[in-house]
C-alpha positions as CSV (number, residue, x, y, z in Angstrom):
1,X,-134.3,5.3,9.6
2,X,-136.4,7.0,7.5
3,X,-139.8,8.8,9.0
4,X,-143.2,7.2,8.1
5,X,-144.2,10.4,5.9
6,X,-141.0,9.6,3.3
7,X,-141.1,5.9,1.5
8,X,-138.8,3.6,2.1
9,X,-136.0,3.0,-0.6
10,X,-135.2,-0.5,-1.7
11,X,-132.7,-1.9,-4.2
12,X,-134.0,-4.7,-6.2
13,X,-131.0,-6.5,-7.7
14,X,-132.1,-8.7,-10.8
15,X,-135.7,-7.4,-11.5
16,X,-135.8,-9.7,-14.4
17,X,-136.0,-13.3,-13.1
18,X,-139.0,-15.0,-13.0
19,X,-140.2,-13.8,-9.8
20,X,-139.1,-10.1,-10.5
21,X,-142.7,-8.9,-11.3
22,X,-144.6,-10.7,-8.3
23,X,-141.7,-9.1,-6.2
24,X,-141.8,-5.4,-7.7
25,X,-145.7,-5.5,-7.1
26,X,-145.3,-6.2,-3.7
27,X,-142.8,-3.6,-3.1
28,X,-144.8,-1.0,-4.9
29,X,-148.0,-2.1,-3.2
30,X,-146.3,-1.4,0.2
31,X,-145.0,1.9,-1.0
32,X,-141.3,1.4,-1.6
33,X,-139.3,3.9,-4.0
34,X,-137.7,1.3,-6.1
35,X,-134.7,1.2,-7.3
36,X,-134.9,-2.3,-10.1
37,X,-131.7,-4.0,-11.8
38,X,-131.4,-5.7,-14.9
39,X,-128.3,-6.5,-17.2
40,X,-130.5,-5.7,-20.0
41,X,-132.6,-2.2,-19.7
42,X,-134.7,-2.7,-22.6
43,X,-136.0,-6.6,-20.6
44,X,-136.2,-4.3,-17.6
45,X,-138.5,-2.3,-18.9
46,X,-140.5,-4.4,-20.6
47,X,-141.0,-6.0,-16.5
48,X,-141.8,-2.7,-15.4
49,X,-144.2,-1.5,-17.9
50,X,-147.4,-3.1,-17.2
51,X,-147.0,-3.0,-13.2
52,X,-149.1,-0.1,-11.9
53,X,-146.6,2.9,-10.9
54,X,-144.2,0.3,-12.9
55,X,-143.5,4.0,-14.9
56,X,-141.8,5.6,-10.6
57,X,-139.5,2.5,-10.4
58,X,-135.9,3.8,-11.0
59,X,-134.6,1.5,-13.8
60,X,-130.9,1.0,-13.8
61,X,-128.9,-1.3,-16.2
62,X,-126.3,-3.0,-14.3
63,X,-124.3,-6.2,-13.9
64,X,-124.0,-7.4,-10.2
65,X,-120.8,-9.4,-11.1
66,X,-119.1,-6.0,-11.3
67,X,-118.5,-3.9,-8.3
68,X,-118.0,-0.8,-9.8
69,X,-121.6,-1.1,-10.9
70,X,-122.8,-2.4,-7.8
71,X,-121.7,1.4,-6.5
72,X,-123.0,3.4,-9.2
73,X,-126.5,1.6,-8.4
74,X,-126.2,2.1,-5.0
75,X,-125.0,5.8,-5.8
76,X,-127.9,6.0,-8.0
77,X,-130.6,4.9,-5.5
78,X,-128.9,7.7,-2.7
79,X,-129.4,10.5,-5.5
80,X,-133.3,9.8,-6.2
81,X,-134.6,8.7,-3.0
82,X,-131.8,10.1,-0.7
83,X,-131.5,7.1,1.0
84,X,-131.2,3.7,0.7
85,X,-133.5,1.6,3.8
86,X,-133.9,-1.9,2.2
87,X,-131.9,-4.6,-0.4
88,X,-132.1,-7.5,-1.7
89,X,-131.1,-9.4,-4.8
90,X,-133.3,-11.5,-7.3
91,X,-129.6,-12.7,-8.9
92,X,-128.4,-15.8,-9.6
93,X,-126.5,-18.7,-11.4
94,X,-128.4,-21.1,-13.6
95,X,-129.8,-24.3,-11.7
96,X,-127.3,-27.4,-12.0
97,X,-128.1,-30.7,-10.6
98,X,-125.2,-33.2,-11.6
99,X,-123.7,-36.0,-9.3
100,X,-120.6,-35.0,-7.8
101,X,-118.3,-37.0,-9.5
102,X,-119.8,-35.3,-12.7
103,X,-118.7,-31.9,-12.1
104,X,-116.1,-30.1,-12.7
105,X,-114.3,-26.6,-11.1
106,X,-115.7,-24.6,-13.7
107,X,-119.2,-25.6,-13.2
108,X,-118.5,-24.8,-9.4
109,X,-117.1,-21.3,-10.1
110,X,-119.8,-20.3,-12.1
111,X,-122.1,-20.9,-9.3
112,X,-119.9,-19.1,-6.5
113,X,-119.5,-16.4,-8.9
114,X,-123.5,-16.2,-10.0
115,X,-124.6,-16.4,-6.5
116,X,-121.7,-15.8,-3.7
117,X,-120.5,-13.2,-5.4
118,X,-123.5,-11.2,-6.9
119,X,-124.7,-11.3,-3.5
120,X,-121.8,-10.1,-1.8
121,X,-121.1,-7.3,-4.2
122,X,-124.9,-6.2,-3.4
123,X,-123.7,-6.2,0.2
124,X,-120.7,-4.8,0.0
125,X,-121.6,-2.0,-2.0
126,X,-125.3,-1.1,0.3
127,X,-123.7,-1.3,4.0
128,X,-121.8,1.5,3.6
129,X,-124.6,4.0,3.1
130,X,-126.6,2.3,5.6
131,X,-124.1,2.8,8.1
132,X,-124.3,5.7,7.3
133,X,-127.6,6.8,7.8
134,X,-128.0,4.7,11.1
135,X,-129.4,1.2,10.0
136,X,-131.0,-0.8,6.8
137,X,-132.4,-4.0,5.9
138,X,-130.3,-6.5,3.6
139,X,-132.2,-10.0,2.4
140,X,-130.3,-12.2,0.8
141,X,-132.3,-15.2,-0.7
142,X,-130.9,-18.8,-0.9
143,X,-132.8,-22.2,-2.1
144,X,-133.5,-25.0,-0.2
145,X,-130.9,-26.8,-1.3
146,X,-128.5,-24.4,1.0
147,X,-129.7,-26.7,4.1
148,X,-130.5,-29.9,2.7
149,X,-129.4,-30.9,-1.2
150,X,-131.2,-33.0,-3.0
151,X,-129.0,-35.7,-4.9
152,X,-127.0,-33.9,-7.8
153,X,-127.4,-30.4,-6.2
154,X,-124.0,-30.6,-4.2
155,X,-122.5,-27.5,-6.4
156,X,-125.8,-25.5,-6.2
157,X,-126.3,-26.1,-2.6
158,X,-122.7,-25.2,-1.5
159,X,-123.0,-21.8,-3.1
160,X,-126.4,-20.9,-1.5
161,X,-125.0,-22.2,2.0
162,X,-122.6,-19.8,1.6
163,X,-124.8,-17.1,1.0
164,X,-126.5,-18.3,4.5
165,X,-123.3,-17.8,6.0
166,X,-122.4,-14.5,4.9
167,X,-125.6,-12.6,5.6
168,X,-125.0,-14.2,9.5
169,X,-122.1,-13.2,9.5
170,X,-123.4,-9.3,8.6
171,X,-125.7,-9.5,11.2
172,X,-123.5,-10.4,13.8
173,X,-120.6,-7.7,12.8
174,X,-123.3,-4.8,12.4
175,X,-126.1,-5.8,14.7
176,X,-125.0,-2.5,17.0
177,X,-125.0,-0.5,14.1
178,X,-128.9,-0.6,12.9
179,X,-128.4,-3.5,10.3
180,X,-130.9,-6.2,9.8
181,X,-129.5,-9.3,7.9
182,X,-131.4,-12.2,6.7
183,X,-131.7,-14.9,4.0
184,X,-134.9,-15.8,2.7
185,X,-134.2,-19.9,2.2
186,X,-137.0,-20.5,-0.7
187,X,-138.2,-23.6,-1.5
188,X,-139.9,-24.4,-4.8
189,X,-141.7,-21.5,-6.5
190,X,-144.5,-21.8,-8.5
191,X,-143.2,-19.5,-11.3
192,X,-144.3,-20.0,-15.2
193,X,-140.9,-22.0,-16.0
194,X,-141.5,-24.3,-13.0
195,X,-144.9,-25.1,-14.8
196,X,-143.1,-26.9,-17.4
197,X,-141.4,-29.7,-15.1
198,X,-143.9,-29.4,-12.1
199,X,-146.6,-31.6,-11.8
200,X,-149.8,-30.3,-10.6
201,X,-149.5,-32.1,-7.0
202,X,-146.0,-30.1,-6.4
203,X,-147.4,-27.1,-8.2
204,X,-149.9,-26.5,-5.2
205,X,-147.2,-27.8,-2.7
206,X,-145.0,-24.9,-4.0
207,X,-144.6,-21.0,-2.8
208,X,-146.3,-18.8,-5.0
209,X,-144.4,-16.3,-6.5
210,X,-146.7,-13.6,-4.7
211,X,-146.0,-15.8,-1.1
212,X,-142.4,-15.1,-1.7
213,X,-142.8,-11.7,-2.6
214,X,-144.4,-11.0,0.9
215,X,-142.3,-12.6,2.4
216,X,-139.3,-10.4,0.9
217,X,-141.3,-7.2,1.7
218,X,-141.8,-8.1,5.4
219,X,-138.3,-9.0,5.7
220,X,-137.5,-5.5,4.3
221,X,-139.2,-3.5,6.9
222,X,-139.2,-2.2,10.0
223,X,-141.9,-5.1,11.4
224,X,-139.3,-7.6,11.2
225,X,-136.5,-5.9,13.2
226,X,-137.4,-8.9,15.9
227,X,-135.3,-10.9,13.3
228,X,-132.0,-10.9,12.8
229,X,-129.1,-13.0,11.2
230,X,-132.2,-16.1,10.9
231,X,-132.2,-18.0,7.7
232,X,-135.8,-17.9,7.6
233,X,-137.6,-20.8,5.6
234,X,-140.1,-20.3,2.9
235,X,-141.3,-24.0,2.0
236,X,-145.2,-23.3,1.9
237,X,-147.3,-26.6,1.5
238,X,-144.0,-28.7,0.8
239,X,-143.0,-28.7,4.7
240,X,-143.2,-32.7,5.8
């Protein structure tokens, strides 16, 4: 792994989403070199601008639906930092909560595809270089609904189970090789678009976007190398 004098590098796979800014400040506060993705740079940008040492973050246009770009991210990261210590991904679908009987294949291929396979490619194209350098830390993140759907989230919560699945799996086929696999299972967060169909009760229930931002940084370093293959829970004050 890298030596405590260098800073860790992390890939942050969809720096845009709602919790991309809580999540970059945390990473930057603990001293990452960052390495942020968005499908749109200019968006990116924008993110990265106001965020103090927003201007060292290593902004790279990409599309994690794409392999090829995946690589050239990954690529990208191992020419500025030299390394690449820490991933995890801020990508996904849009929600969908629909009975069953209501949905149709297309609705559950754009969630494999938006989650499963954004999250794979991530994967996919990372564990290479850090078998290569002797070990890494991958988080995948999943939502609640993963363990336990709510009614209507059947689709949803089958494509984030299977992100569950696959980071295990990881774990348990490089856990001899220096690779640390997890998935961070979020509950609700508190983010500015859930305050337009939270009430204020489930508002305070809910991780704050900062609570899940630690909880992504711990994952991504060395202190957590006790944990391994664990679908780790993040449901804050909404645990009963």
């Amino acid at each position: 792994m890298a030596t405590r004098q260098e800073p860790r590098s992390v890939i942050i796979a969809g720096a845009t989403a709602r919790t991309g800014p809580a999540v970059l400040r945390a990473f930057l506060q603990a001293g990452f070199a960052v390495t942020a993705t968005g499908r749109r740079l200019d968006r990116l940008r924008a993110v990265l601008e106001p965020l103090p040492g927003g201007q060292a973050v290593q902004a790279v246009a990409a599309d994690w639906l794409d392999p090829a770009q995946a690589e050239r991210v990954v690529a990208a990261a191992r020419e500025r930092f030299g390394r690449v210590d820490a991933a995890t991904t801020l990508v996904q679908a849009g929600f969908l909560q629909r009975p069953f009987a209501e949905t149709s294949l297309d609705d559950l291929r754009r969630l494999i595809e938006g989650n499963l396979y954004t999250t794979y490619n991530l994967c996919r194209a990372v564990l290479p270089a850090m078998l290569e350098q002797g070990g890494g830390h991958l988080v995948t993140v999943a939502g609640g609904s993963a363990l336990d759907p709510a009614y209507g989230r059947a689709l949803f919560g089958a494509s984030k189970a299977a992100i569950v699945t696959l980071t295990k799996g990881i774990a348990r086929d490089y856990k001899a090789r220096g690779i640390v696999a997890n998935c961070l299972v979020a509950g609700t967060i508190a983010t500015e678009e859930a305050r337009r169909f939270l009430d204020e009760e489930a508002l305070q229930a809910a991780a704050t976007p900062e609570e899940f931002a630690a909880a992504l940084v711990f994952l991504c370093s060395p202190e957590s190398s006790g944990i391994n293959g664990a679908a780790i829970e993040l449901y804050a004050r909404e645990v009963d």
